[in-house]
N, C-alpha and C positions, 0 to 999 in steps of 0.2 A: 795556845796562840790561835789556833783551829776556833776552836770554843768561843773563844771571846770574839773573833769575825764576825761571826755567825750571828751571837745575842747582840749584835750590832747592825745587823740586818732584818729588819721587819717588812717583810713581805712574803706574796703568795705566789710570784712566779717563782722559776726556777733559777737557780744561784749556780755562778760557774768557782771556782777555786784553783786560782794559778798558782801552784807552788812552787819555787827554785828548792829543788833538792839537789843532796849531796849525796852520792851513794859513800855506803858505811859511815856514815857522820857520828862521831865521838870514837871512833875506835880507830887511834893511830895508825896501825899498819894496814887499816883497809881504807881509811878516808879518802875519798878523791882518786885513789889510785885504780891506775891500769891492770888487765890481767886476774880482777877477781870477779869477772861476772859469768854467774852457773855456776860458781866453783864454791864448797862451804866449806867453814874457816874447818884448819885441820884438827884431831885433835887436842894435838899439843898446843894448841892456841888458843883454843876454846876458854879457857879459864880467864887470857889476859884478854882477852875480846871481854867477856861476861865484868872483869873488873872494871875496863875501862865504860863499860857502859853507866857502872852503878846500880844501886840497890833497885831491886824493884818489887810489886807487892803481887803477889800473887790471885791476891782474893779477888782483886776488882776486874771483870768480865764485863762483855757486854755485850748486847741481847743486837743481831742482826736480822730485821723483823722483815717476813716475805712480802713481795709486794701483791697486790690485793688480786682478788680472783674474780674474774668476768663470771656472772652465773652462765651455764650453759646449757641449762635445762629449756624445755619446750615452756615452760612459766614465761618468756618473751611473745606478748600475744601481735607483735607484726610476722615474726617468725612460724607464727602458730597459722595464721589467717592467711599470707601469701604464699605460704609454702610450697600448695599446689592449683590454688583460687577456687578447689570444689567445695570450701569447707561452706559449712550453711552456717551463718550470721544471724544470729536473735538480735533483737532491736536491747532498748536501754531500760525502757518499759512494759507494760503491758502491754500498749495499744500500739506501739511496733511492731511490724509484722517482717516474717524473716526473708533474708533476702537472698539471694541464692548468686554466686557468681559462678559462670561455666567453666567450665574444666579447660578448654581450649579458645583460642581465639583468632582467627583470620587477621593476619597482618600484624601491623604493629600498635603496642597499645600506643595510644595520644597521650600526651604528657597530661593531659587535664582528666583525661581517664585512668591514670595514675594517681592526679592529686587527687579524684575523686574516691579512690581504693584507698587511700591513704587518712581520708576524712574518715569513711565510713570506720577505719580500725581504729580511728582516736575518739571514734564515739562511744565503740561499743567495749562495754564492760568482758573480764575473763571469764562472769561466771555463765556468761551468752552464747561461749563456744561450745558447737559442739563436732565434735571430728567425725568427718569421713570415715565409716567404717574398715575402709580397705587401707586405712593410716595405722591400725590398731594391729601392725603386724609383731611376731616374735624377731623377726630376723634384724630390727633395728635401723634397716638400711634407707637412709632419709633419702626421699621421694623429692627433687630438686625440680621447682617451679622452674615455666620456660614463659617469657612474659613477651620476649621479644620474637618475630616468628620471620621467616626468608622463605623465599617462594625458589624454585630449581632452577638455576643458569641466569638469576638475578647474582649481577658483581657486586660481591663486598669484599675489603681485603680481612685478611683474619685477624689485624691489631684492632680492623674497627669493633667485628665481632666480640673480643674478648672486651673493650670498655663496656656491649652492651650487656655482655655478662655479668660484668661483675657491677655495674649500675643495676640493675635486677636485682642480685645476690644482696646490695650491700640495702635495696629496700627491703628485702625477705627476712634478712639474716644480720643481726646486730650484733653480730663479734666478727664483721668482716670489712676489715682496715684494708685503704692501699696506702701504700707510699712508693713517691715518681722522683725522679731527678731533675726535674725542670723541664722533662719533653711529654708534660700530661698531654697535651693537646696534638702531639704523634705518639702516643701509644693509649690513648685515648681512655687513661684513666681520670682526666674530668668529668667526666660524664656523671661517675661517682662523687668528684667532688662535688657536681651539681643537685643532685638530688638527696646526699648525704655530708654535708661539709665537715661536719665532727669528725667523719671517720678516713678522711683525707688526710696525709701526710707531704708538706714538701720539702722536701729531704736537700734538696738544690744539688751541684755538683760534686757530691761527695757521697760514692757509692760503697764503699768501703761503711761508714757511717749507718747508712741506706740498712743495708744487711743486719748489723748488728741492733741497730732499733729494730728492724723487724723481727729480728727472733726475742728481742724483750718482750715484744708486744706478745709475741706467740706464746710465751713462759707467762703470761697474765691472764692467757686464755684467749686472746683472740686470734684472729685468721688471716694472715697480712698476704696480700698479694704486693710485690715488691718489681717495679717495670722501671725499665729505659732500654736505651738499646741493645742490643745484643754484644756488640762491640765492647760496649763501656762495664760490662760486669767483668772484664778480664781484671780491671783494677780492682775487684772487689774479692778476688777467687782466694784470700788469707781469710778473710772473713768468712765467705761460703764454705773454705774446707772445714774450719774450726768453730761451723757449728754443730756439723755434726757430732761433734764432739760432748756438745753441753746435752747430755741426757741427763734424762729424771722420768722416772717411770708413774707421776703423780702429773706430770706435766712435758709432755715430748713435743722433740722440736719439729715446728711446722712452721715451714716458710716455702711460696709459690712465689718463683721466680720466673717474671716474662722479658724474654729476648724479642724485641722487636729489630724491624730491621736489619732481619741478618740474610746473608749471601749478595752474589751479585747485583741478583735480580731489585735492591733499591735505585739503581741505576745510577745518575748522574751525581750524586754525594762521592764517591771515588772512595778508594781502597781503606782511608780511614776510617768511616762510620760504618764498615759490613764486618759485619758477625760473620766471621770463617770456623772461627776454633772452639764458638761455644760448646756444638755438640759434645765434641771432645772433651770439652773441660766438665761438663758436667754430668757424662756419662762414665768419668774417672771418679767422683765420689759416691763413694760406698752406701750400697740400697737408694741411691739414687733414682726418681722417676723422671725420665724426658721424656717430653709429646711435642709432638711435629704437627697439627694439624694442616689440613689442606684447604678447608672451606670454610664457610662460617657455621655452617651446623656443627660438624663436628669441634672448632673451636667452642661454639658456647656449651655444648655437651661436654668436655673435657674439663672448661672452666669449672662447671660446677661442678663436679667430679672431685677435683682439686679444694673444691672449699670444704670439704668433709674427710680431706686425705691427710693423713701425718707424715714426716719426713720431710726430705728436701726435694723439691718438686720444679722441673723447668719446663716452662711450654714457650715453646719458638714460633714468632707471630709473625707475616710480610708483609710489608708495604705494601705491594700491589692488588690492585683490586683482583679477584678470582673468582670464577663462576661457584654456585651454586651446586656439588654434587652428591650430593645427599640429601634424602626427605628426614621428614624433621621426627618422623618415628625412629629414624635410626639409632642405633646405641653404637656409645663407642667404649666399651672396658679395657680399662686399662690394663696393657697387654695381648690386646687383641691386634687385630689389621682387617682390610677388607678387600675384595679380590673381584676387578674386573677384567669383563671379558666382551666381547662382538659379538651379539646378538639382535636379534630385530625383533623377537618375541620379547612385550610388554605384556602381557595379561595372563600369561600363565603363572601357575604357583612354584615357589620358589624350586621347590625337586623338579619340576617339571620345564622351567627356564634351563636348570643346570643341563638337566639332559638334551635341550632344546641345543644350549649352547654347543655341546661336546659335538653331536651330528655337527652342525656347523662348521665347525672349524674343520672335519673333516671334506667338507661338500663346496667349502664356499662363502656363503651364505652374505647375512647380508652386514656391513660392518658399520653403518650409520648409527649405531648406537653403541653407547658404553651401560654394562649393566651392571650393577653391585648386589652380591651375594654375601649373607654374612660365612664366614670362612666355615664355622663350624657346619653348617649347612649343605656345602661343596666338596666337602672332603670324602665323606663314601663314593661319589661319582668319583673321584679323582685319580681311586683304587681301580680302575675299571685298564686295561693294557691295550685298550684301543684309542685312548686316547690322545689326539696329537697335541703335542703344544713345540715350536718350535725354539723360544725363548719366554721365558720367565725376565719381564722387568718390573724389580723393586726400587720404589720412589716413595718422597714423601715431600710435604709441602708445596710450593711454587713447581718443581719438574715431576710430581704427579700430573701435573696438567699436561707439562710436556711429552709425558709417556702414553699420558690415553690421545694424544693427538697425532706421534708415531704408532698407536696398535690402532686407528683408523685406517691409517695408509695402507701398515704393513698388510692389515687384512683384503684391503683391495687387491692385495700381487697376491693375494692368499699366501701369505707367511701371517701364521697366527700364533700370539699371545697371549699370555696372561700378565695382569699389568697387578703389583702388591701398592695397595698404602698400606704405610704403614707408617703410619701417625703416632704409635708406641713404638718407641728406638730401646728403649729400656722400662720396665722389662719385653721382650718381643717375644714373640709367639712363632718360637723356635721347631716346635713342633708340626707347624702347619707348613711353615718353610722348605720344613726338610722335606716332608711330605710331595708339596709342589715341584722340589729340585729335584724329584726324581724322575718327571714327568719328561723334563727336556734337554736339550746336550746344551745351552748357553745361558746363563745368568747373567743379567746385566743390573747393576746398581746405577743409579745415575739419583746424584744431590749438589745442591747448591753448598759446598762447605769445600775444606780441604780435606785433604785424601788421609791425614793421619786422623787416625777416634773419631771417624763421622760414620754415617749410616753403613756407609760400605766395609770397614772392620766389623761393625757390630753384625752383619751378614756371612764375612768371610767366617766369623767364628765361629757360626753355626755348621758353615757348609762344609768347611775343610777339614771336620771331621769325616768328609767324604774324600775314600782313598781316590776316587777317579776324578778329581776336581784337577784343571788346567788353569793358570791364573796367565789373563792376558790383557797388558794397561791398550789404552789407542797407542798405535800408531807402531806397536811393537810387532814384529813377522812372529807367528805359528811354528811353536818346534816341530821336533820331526814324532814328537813323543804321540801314541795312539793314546788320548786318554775321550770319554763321552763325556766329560761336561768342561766347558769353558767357562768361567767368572771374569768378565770386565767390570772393570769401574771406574764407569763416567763420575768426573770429582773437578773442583777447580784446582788448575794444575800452572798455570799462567800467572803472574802478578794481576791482578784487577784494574779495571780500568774506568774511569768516568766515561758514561756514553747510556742508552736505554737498556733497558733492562731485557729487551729482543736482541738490542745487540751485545749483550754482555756475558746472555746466555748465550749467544751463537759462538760469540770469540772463546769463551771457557769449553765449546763443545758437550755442553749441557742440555743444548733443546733437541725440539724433538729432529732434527734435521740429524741431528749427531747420535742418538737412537736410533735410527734408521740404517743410519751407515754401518752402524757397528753390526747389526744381526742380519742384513742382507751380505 
């Protein structure tokens, strides 16, 4: 019946197939009936099951053919040419002469210096390329072009940055698909659709769906970044758990999943549209990657990051626009974090800032600036027992800001700080943690989410392997117990409420007003 629908349909889009079934149909004692699902016929019934069905032929098989495979080799010559933009371009001819595109670029490229990049690679033949020597590495690890560039304490919020991401990626790189739910233009994967329309997906309100086309795509070989709110993947979290599930070690599963709009801080949309739980939910599947970024550098660093990563992969994006705090040398490895502190010295080398810093904080000093050290770099000073630090606050996203704007303050009463991003929630960089928490008697977490599975459990885990750890929520009195280190955890703890995002962090006790209070 199947069969014959089908040789009755001639065409090349795709065919849907409604069928009214019957579970157990032809077999009396299961047809239609209640109470047999999960359950196989017993043995003693096997036989009149098998009569009741009829004879059937053994031999005839039939062939379930894989579906086809994206190449993924460097043989993609727009993936070859934009890669990194140093690659030198031979002309088509002889009497073309090569062209060279630089390595970096001040600002942002112009879309017509885009289409012009884009002409130049539909002229030029593969046998013209020839690669940057320092491409021809053993370690394999692709060198991920950065086309779009931000300048320090220029506001962009991090859903714009990751469209500009992955609009980039999806010109670099032709096995990287998105697919939106119908809010492209607030998570700002048109961008992609704009300059790549092929490889756009609109999936419309149905997230659940969303997921499962994306890990097909990803079992064909492509790269799907899969966006809406943060909120709206809670209906999709059957789908998310049970892909993990679909392994093939000839094709694993990869799908990059962006939560926009999550926390308070979207402000006036109210309790419905804010992502509280994602963290949580997606830091409960297993080998799971979350990233929190905080600015737009480290957002379009991580995107691309994520376009070359397997597994299931979540990056949580904000609405709100946020300063610039990162140069755009920075790296951000997944699993790593980064560690500011109150120093006024900008021109010394990075050992010679840390050391800079440590005096400081002992003397004073001056707290107008926030400096970032990569961690690996900080940590032999950090071994040093004269060091003061009076609280440790770990943040990430939107109340990073909040926290480098109470260790301003707090530095002027000289009560000084170390303030953690930490932009990796999973895997975290437990090691440097523990290291830091030995420095001071109070911990403070402070995130825009709820207090169960968000950043502050994934901290408490590390820490409370420490027997002197004291756990103290706001608002709660100080036992009588001697212990040296104290853990609060700034978290939203209140129903949400529509109002700005100033005021939504102040009423959750999230900004830096409510940092301040807890460690003075």
């Amino acid at each position: 019946e199947k069969a014959n629908g089908l040789n009755t349909v001639r065409t090349q889009k795709p065919i849907m197939i409604l069928a009214r079934t019957v579970k157990g149909k032809g077999v009396p004692f299961l047809e239609d009936k209640l109470g047999w699902h999960g359950i196989p016929v017993p043995k003693d019934r096997l036989q009149e099951a098998l009569d009741a069905i009829g004879p059937y032929d053994k031999k005839i098989k039939g062939v379930i053919a894989s579906p086809p495979v994206v190449d993924l080799t460097l043989q993609n010559k727009t993936n070859q040419v934009l890669k990194r933009l140093n690659f030198i371009i031979g002309g088509t001819s002889k009497e073309s002469a090569p062209c060279v595109i630089p390595a970096s670029s001040k600002g942002r490229l112009t879309s017509g210096q885009k289409a012009g990049i884009q002409t130049m690679i539909s002229n030029t033949k593969m046998s013209h390329l020839r690669l940057d020597p320092c491409l021809r590495r053993d370690d394999k690890q692709e060198e991920m072009l950065q086309v779009t560039s931000y300048k320090l304490q220029e506001k962009i919020a991090t859903r714009e940055a990751f469209g500009d991401a992955l609009s980039d990626l999806g010109t670099s790189n032709n096995q990287v698909v998105a697919l939106d739910a119908e809010v492209g233009n607030s998570t700002y994967t048109e961008r992609l659709k704009k300059t790549n329309p092929a490889h756009f997906f609109q999936m419309f309100i149905d997230e659940g769906n969303m997921i499962s086309v994306g890990l097909g795509l990803s079992k064909m070989g492509y790269v799907p970044f899969i966006s809406t709110f943060a909120a709206f993947f809670t209906r999709a979290f059957d789908q998310i758990r049970m892909s993990q599930y679909s392994t093939n070690d000839q094709r694993p599963t990869t799908i990059n999943i962006i939560g926009s709009h999550c926390g308070v801080s979207i402000g006036a949309d109210g309790a419905s549209q804010m992502g509280l739980e994602d963290i949580a939910m997606m830091r409960s599947i297993r080998e799971s990657t979350v990233l929190y970024p905080s600015d737009a550098v480290s957002t379009y660093k991580l995107t691309q990051t994520l376009a070359s990563r397997t597994g299931i992969n979540y990056l949580r994006t904000t609405r709100a626009k946020t300063p610039i705090l990162y140069e755009e040398k920075e790296e951000f490895p997944i699993g790593g974090l980064k560690i500011h502190f109150c120093s006024s010295n900008t021109s010394s080398s990075h050992s010679r800032v840390v050391q800079r810093a440590i005096d400081l904080w002992s003397k004073g000093g001056n707290p107008e600036d926030n400096h970032t050290i990569e961690n690996h770099r900080l940590d032999p000073c950090l071994r040093r027992d004269d060091t003061k630090i009076n609280a440790l606050i770990v943040a990430a996203g939107i109340t990073l800001h909040e926290a480098l704007k109470a260790q301003k303050i707090l530095a002027k009463k000289k009560i000084y700080t170390i303030v953690v991003d930490l932009y990796s929630v999973k895997p975290l960089d437990s090691k440097t943690l523990l290291e830091l928490a030995k420095k001071t008697k109070h911990i403070v977490v402070v995130e825009d989410h709820y207090e169960a599975g968000g950043i502050g459990e994934a901290v408490a885990s590390v820490i409370l392997g420490t027997p002197t750890l004291r756990r103290r929520t706001p608002g709660s009195s100080n036992d009588s117990g001697q212990a040296r280190m104290t853990f609060t955890h700034l978290c939203v703890r209140k129903e949400p409420r529509s109002g700005t995002p100033e005021e939504l962090l102040r009423y959750e006790e999230i900004d830096a007003e409510a940092i301040i209070k807890t460690i003075v």
